[in-house]
C-alpha positions in Angstrom: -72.9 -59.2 -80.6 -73.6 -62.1 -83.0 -75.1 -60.2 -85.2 -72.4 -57.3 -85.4 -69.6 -60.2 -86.1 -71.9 -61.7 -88.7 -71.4 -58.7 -90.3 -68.1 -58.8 -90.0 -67.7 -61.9 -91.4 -69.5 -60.9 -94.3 -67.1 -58.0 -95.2 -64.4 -60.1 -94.9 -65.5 -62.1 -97.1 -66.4 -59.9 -99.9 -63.1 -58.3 -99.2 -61.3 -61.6 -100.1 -63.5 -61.8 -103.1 -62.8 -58.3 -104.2 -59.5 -59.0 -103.7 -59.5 -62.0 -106.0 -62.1 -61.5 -109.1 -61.6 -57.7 -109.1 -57.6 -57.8 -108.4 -56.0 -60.8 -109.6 -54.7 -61.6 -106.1 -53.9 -65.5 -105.6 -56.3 -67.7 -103.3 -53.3 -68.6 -101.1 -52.5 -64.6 -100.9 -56.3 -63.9 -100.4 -56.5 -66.5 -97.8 -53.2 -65.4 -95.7 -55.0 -61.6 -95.7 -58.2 -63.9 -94.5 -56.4 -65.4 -92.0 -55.2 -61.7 -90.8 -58.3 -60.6 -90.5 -59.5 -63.1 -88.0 -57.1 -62.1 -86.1 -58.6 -58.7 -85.9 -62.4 -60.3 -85.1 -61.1 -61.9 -82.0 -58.7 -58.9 -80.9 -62.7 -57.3 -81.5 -64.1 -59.4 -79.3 -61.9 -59.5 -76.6 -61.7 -56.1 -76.4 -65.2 -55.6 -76.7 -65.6 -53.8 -80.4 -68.9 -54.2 -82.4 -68.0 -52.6 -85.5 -64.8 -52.3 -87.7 -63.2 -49.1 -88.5 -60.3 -47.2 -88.8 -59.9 -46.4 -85.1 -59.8 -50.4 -84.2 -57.4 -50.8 -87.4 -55.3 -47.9 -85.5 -55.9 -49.9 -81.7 -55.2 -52.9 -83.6 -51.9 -52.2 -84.9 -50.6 -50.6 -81.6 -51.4 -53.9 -80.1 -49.4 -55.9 -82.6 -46.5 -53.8 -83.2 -47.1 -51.1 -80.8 -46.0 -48.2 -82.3 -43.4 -48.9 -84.5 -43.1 -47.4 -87.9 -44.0 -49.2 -91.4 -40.4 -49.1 -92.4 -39.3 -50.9 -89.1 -41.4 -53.9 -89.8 -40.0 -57.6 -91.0 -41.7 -58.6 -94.5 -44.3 -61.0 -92.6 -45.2 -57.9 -90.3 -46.0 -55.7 -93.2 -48.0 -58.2 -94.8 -50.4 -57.8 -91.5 -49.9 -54.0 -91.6 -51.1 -53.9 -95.3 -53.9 -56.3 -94.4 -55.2 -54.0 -92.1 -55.3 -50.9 -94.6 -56.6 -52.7 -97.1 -59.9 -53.8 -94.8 -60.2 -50.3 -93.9 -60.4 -48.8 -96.8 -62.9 -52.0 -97.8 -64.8 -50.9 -95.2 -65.0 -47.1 -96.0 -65.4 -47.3 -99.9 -66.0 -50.7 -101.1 -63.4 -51.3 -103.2 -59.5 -51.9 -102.6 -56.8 -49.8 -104.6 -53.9 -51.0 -105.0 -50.4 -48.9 -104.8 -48.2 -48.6 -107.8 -45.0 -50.8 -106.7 -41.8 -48.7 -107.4 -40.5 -50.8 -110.6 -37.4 -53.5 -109.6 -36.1 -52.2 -112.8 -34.8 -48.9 -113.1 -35.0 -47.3 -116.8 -34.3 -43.9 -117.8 -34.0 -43.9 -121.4 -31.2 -40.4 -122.2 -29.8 -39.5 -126.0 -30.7 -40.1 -129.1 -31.3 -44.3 -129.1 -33.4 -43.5 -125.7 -35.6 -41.3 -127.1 -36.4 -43.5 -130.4 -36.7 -46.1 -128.2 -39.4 -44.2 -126.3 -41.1 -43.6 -129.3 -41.6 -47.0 -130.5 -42.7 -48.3 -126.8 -45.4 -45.7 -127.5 -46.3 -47.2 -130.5 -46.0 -50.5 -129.5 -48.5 -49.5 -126.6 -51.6 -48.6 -128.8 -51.8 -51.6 -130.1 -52.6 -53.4 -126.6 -49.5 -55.8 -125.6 -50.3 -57.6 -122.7 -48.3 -55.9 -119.5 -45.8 -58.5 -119.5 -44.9 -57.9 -123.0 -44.3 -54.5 -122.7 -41.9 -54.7 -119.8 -40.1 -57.1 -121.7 -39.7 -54.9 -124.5 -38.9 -52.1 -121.7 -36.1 -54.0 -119.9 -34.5 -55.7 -123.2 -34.0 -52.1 -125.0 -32.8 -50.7 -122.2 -30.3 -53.4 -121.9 -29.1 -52.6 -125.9 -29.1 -48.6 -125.2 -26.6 -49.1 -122.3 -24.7 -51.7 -124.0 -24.4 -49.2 -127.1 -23.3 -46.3 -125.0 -20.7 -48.8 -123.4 -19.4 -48.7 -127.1 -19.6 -45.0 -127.7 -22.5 -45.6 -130.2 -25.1 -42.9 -130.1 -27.4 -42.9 -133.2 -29.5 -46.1 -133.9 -28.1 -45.8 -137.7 -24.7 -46.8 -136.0 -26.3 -50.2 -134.9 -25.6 -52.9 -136.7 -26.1 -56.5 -137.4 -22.5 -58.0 -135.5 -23.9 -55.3 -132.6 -26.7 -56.9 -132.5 -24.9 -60.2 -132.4 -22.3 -59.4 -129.9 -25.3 -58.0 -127.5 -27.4 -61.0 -127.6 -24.2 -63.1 -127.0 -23.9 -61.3 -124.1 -27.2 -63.1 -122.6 -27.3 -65.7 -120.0 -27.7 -68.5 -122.6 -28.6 -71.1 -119.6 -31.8 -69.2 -119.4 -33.6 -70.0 -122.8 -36.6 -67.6 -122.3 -34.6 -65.1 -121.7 -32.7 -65.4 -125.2 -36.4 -65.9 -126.7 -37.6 -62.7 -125.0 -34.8 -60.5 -125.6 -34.3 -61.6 -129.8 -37.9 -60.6 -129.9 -37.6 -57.4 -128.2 -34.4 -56.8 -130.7 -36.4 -57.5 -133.9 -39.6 -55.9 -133.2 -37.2 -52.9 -132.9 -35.3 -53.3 -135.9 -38.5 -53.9 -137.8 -39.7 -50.5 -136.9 -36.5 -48.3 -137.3 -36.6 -50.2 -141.0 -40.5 -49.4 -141.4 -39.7 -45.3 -140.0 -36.5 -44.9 -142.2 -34.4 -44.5 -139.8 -31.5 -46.9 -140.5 -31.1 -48.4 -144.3 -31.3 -52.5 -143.7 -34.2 -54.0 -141.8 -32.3 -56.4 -139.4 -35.3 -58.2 -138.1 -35.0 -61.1 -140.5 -31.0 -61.6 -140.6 -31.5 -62.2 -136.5 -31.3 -65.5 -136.1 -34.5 -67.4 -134.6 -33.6 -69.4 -130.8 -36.1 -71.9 -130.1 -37.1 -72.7 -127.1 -38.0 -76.5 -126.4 -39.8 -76.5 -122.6 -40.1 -80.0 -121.6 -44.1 -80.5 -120.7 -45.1 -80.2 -116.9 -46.3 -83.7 -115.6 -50.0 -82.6 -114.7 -51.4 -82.8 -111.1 -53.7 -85.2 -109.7 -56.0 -86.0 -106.8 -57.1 -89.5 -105.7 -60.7 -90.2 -105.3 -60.9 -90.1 -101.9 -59.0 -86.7 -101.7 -61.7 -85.1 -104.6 -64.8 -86.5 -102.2 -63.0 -85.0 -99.2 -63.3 -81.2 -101.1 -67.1 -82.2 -102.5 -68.3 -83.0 -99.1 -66.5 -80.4 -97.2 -68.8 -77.8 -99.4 -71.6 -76.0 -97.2 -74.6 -76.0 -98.8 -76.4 -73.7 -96.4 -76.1 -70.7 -98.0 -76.5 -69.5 -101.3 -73.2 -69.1 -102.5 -72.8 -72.3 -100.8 -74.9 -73.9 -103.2 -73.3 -72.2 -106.3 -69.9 -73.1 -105.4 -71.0 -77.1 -104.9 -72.1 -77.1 -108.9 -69.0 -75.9 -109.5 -67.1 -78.2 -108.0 -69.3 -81.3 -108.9 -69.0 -80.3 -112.3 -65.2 -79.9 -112.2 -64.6 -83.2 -110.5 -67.3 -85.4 -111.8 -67.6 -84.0 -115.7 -64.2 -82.5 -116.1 -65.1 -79.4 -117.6 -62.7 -76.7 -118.1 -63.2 -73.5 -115.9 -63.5 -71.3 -118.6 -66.7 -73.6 -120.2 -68.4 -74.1 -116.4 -67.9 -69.9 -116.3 -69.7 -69.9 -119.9 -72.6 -72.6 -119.3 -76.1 -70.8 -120.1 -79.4 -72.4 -119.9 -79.7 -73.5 -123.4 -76.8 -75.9 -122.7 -79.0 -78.0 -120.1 -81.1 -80.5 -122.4 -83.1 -81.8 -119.5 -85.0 -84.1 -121.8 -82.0 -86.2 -122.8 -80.5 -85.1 -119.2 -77.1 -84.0 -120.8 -75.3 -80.5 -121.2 -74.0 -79.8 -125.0 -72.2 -77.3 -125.5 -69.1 -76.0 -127.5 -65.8 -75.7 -126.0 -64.4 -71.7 -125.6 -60.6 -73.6 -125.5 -61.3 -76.0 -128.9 -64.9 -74.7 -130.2 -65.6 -78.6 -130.3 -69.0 -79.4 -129.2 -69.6 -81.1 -126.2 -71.9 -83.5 -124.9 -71.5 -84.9 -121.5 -74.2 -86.9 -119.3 -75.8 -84.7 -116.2 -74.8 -86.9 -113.6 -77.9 -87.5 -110.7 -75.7 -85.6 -108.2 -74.7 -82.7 -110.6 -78.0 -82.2 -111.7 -80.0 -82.1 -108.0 -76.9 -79.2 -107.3 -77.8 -77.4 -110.2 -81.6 -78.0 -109.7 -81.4 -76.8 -105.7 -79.1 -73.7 -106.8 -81.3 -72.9 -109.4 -84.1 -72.7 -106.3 -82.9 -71.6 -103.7 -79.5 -70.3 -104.5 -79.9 -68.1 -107.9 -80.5 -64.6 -107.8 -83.2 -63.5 -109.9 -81.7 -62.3 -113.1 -82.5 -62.6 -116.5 -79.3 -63.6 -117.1 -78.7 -66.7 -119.6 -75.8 -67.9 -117.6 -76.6 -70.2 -114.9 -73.9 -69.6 -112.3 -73.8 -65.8 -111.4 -72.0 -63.3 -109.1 -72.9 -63.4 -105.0 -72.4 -60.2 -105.2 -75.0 -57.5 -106.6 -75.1 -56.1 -109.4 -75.8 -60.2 -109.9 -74.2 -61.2 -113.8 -72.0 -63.7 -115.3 -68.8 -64.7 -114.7 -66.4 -61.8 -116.4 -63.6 -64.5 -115.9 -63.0 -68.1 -115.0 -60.4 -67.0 -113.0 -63.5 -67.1 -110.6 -64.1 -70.3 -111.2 -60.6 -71.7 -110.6 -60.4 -69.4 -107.4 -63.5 -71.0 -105.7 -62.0 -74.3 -106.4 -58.8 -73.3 -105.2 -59.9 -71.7 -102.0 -62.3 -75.0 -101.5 -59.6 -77.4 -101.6 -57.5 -75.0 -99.2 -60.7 -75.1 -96.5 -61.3 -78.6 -96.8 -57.8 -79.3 -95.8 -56.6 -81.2 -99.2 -52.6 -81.4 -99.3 -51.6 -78.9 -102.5 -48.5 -78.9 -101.6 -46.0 -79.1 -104.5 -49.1 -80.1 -106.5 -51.1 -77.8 -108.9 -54.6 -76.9 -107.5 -57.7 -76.0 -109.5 -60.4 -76.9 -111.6 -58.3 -78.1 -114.3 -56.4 -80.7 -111.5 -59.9 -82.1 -110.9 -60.1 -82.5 -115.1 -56.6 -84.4 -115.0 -57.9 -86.5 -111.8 -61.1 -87.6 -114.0 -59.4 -88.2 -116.9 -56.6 -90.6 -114.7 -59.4 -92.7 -113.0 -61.0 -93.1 -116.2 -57.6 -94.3 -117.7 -57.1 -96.5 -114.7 -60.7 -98.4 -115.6 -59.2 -98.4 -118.9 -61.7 -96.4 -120.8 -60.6 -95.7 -124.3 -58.5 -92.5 -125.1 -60.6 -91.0 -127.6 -63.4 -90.8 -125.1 -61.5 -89.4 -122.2 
């Protein structure tokens, strides 16, 4: 029986981790699907199940809700009902797809204006905006194609520069980044009907700029005995274990930046001088920071006992075969986050990550009164 929930525990696991390296998802939305699915390993046990499939998802399901449709289902139920689909289909395949969401936004771009705008969405598409930036675009020129059917103009040689005005003016100006994101929508467009001929007077650069002053976000910190509560929470025992402690030693004690502790290679370790040099990915600075005895006994007993054998120059790899580096610090930040959630550290209304640790250093050290330059 152990040995069947062991397994369990292990697909679980690497369903959480899909869920997060391979889909983006949040630690704190990876962990409530976590917490779901213990659910399902003791409703297993009680009812005597040794092995996870679709029928125990189906028995499952019936036990929770009974048989009550999707559609019938408050928001927190569905989260459990998706949950379960998503383990199943773990289970069966590997992987987790995700289904498209029905947009929030409904656009049907009709006439003449519609279809131009179409066409320069298209455009603006092979040159690889991120996703954000194209639904921005999406949204904002849908919002200037109704507004110019509102005033019976048709053709995009109609639209002109106190139209342009007028729409923009009819933004919610207590939102700045709204202002921000819908000018630039209007002058990447005007820009392009200018550059395709289609209207006579390239608008983009008689819009008039809004910039947007955001006041900077206080960073979050930790105290020292909160940061030694999440190092010695870590279990070592395993292998990933092991790989997630040099993480966090290196995050708490050296400060480093996810994306440099995803990109340390070998050749960084000088083991002679016992220090790790290496240029910054954010600044392209070189580095030079002291191996600390506890960071480098982590590193040594991961590198032992922990590593997978690779040829790989990175030092921290994958758990998960095919074993590689880190195709994102996102895993980095994730491992820290979902630490700090297990050990029981209070997040709440606080920022939690690697880079929290980095501010938490960096405080300490200012509290000793070490000079800025060197924090």
């Amino acid at each position: 029986m152990i040995k069947h929930f062991t397994a369990f525990n292990e697909m679980t696991s690497s369903a959480g981790s899909y869920l997060e390296q391979e889909l983006g998802y949040a630690v704190k939305t990876s962990y409530l699907y976590r917490r779901i699915w213990r659910q399902v390993r003791e409703f297993m046990f009680t009812n005597g199940f040794t092995h996870y499939d679709a029928s125990v998802e189906k028995q499952f399901l019936q036990f929770k809700f009974q048989y009550r449709a999707k559609q019938d289902l408050t928001v927190n139920q569905r989260v459990t009902y998706n949950g379960l689909k998503m383990l199943t289909e773990f289970e069966r395949t590997g992987k987790i797809s995700v289904p498209a969401r029905p947009s929030k936004y409904p656009l049907e771009f009709k006439g003449s204006i519609g279809n131009v705008i179409v066409t320069f969405l298209n455009d603006k598409q092979q040159t690889n905006p991120s996703r954000s930036t194209l639904q921005h675009y999406q949204r904002n020129l849908f919002d200037l194609m109704k507004y110019c059917e509102g005033r019976d103009i048709h053709n995009v040689e109609h639209i002109d520069l106190a139209i342009l005005l007028d729409f923009i003016n009819q933004c919610d100006t207590t939102k700045k980044t709204v202002i921000v994101l819908t000018i630039s929508a209007i002058r990447a467009f005007m820009k392009y009907l200018f550059e395709q001929k289609l209207i006579n007077i390239d608008y983009s650069g008689k819009i008039p700029r809004h910039k947007a002053v955001l006041q900077p976000k206080i960073p979050s910190t930790y105290s020292k005995e909160e940061v030694e509560k999440l190092i010695v929470s870590v279990d070592r025992t395993s292998t990933i274990g092991k790989r997630n402690y040099v993480i966090i030693l290196i995050a708490a004690r050296l400060g480093l930046r996810a994306s440099d502790i995803s990109r340390l290679k070998f050749e960084h370790l000088n083991w002679n001088t016992n220090t790790i040099e290496m240029p910054q990915f954010k600044t392209g600075r070189q580095l030079v920071l002291p191996i600390l005895p506890d960071v480098g006994n982590a590193i040594i007993d991961y590198l032992k006992y922990g590593r997978p054998e690779s040829t790989e120059p990175y030092v921290l790899l994958t758990a998960r075969p095919p074993y590689g580096r880190f195709t994102t610090s996102n895993v980095v930040t994730h491992v820290v986050q979902r630490a700090m959630i297990k050990a029981g550290v209070n997040t709440k209304n606080r920022r939690f990550g690697p880079h929290s640790l980095r501010h938490s250093l960096g405080f300490r050290m200012l509290e000793k009164s070490t000079a800025l330059p060197v924090i």
